[in-house]
N, C-alpha and C positions, 0 to 999 in steps of 0.2 A: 553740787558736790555730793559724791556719795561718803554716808559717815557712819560707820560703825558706834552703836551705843551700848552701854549696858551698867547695871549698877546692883547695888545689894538693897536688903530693905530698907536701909535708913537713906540711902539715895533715892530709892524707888518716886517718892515724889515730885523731886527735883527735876530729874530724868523723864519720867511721864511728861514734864511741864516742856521741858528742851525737844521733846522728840515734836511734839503737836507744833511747837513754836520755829522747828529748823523745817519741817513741811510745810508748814505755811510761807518758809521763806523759799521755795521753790526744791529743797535740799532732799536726798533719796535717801531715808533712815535706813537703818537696819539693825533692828531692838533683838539683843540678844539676850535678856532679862535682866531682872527677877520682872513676874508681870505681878508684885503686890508689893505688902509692906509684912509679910511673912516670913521668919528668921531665914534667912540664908547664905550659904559658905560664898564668898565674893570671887574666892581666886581662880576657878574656873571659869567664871563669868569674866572677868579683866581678861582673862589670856587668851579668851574666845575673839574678845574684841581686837585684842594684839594681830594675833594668826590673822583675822580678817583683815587688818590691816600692810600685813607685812605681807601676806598673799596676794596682793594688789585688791581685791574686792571690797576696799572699804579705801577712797581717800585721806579719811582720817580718823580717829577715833575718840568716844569720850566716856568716860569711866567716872561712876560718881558712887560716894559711900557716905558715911555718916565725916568722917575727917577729909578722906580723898588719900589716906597717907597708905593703908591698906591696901586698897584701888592701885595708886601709882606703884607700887610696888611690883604687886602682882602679875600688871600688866610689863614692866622691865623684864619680869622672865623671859619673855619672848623676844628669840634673838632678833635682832631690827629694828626693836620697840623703843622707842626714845622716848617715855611717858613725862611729864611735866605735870607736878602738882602747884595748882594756879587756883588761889582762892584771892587775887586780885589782878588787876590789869596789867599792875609794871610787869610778874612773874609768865603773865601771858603772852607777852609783849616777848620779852626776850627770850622766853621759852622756844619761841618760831625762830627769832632772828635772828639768834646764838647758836641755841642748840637744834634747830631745822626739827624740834619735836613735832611727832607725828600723834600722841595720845593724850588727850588732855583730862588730869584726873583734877575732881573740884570734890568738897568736900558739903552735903547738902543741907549738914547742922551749922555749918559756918558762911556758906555763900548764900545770902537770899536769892528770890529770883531775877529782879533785875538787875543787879548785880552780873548774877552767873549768865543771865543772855549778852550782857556786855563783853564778858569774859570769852564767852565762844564766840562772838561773830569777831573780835578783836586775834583771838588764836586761828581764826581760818583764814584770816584776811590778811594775816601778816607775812610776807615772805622772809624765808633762810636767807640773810644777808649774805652768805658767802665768806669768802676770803679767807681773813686769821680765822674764823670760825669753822672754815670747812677742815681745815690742818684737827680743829679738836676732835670735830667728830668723826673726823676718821681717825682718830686716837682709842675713841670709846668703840666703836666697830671694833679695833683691831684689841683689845682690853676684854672684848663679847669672847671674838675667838680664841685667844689665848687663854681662857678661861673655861670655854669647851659652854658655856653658855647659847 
């Protein structure tokens, strides 16, 4: 799967660890920064990953910061973005199932790491169950555009 990445400095660790550990698991990155632990502004970065995502060239996306709460925000701007902050398994779990979330923000001061590899291969692996769920999120689509977002 191709996967859109990117994070600020207080994620920069985290992320470094996800990107090595999702190629090794056969997965096509594509690191949109920070490439240190060097102050920097996040919400360009999240929205880069977003666009990458919603323009088909990224399958999915993951967004990491010091909380994740910044991050997932950031990356909602972008209209199509369905980000999910999941700094454990149930929020990851239903973040796909429910809400067919396509960006996953984690938080890199709160998730350890094997933890946060639990959390992404659980967020990728999980399908949009459908149904009464697809009624909501084409709720929030239609909440994007009437809102001019």
């Amino acid at each position: 799967m191709k996967i859109a990445v990117g994070s600020d400095h207080a994620g920069f660790p985290l992320k470094a660890h996800l990107v090595a550990w999702l190629a090794d698991r056969g997965h096509d990155v594509v690191d949109l920064g920070t490439g240190s632990t060097e102050p920097v502004d996040y919400p360009p970065i999240c929205a880069a990953v977003g666009r990458a995502v919603v323009a088909g060239e990224a399958a999915r996306g993951i967004v990491v910061g010091g909380s994740g709460q910044g991050e997932q925000l950031s990356a909602n701007k972008v209209k199509g973005v369905r980000a999910a902050l999941c700094n454990d398994l149930y929020t990851a779990r239903l973040g796909r199932a429910h809400n067919d979330a396509n960006v996953l923000a984690m938080g890199g001061r709160i998730v350890g790491v094997g933890l946060a590899e639990e959390i992404v291969e659980l967020f990728l692996g999980t399908p949009f169950e459908g149904g009464r769920h697809a009624r909501r999120v084409e709720q929030i689509g239609a909440l994007e555009a009437a809102f001019g977002q």
